[in-house]
N, C-alpha and C positions, 0 to 999 in steps of 0.2 A: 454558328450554324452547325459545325461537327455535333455538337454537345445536345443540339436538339433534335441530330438524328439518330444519335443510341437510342433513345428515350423513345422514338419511333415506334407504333410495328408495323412490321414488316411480318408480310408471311414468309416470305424467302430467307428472313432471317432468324427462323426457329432451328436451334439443334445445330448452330455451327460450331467447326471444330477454332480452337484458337487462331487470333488474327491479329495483322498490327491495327485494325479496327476495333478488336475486342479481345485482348491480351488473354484472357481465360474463357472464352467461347460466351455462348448465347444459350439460354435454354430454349422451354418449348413453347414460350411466348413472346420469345427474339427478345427479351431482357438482357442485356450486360453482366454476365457474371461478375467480374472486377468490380462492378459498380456498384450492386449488391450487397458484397460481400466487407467493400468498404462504408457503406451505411448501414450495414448489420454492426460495425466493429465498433462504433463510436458508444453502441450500448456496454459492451464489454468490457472496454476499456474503461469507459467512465466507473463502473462498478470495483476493476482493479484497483484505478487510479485514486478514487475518493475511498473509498475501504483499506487499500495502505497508506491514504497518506492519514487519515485520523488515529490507525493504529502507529502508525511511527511516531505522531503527536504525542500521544499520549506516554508510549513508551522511550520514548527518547526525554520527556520532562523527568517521568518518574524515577528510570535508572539514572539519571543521572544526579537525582537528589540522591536515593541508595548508595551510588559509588561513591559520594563524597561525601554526606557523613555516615560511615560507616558504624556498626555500633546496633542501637537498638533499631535506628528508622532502617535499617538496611535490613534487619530479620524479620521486623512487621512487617516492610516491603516485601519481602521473599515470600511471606506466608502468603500476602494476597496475589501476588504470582502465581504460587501454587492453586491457589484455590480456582482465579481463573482458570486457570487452566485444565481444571476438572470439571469446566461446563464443555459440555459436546456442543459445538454451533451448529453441527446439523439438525440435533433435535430442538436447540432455540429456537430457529429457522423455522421449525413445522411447526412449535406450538404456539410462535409470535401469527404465523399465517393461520391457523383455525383460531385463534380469536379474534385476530382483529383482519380486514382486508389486506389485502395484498399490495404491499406498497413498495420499493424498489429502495427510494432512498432510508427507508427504517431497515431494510433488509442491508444498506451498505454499512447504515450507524450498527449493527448489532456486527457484522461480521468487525467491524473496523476494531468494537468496544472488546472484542473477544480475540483478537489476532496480536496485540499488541506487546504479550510476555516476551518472544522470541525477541523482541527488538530490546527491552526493557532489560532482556538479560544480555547484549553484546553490548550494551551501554554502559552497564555497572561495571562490567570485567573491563573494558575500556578505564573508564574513569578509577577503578581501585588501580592498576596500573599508572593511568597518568597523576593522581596525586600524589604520589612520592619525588616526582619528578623536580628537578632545580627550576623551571621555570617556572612552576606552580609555587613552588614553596616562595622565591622571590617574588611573586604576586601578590603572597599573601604577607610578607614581608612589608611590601610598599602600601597595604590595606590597602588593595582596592575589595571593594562589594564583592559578596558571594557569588549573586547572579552576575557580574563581569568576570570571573573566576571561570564561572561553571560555562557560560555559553560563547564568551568571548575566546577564553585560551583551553578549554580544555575541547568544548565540542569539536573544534574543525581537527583537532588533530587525535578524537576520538569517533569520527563518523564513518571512516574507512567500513570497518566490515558493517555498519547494520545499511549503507545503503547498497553494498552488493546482498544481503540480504531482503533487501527490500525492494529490490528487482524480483526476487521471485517468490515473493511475496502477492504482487502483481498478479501472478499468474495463477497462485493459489487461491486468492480472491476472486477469481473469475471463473 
């Protein structure tokens, strides 16, 4: 019954100041600000949330190929780093929207497809560090598989910085 009387209007309740009824006030059609601004947030987020996590995808597979074998696929990898990273996503953004409609989730796959060097590169410097390492070399020692190498012992104790990275990441996204 509270919950269907925000949602209310009320004339008496256009333009109040903050309340334990409506924690950041009311505008001028006695709407819930708080409530608002929490069903505004779920666009935003999502937009963060799915555009870094495709960009982490991405960039956390590929450096971590780069970091460990280092060598040729680590310089061709670098190049295509670089290269990404000379496309401007703002102007992709304009000229993906004047030719084709406006579409939100191609707007998070572009941003996701174009954000993902920064992470690609605290992965590689991760992973060139931990391959040296005794517990890698004894992994590799016992043969087990690449990919149990790469994602089982090296990832969890190379993820540290690109998910504090990829907190504000988030927010760069958005």
């Amino acid at each position: 019954a509270a919950a269907s009387d925000v949602y209310k209007r009320q004339d008496n309740a256009s333009l109040k100041a903050p309340s334990l009824t409506h924690w950041l006030g009311t505008e001028t059609n006695g709407a819930d600000l708080l409530s608002r601004m929490i069903h505004a947030s779920r666009v935003a987020l999502a937009i963060g949330l799915i555009s870094t996590g495709i960009a982490l995808i991405i960039g956390v597979f590929l450096g971590s190929l780069m970091g460990y074998f280092a060598g040729t696929i680590d310089m061709l990898g670098m190049r295509l780093v670089e290269i990404i990273e000379a496309i401007p996503t703002l102007f992709l953004l304009i000229i993906f929207v004047s030719f084709f409609e406006r579409n939100l989730y191609f707007m998070m796959v572009i941003i996701g497809m174009t954000g993902w060097t920064g992470y690609c590169r605290f992965i590689r410097a991760e992973y060139l560090r931990l391959r040296e390492q005794d517990f890698i070399q004894a992994a590799r020692a016992c043969g087990l598989s690449i990919w149990s190498i790469l994602f089982r012992h090296m990832l969890p104790n190379g993820v540290g910085p690109v998910l504090v990275s990829a907190s504000f990441g988030v927010a760069s996204a958005i």
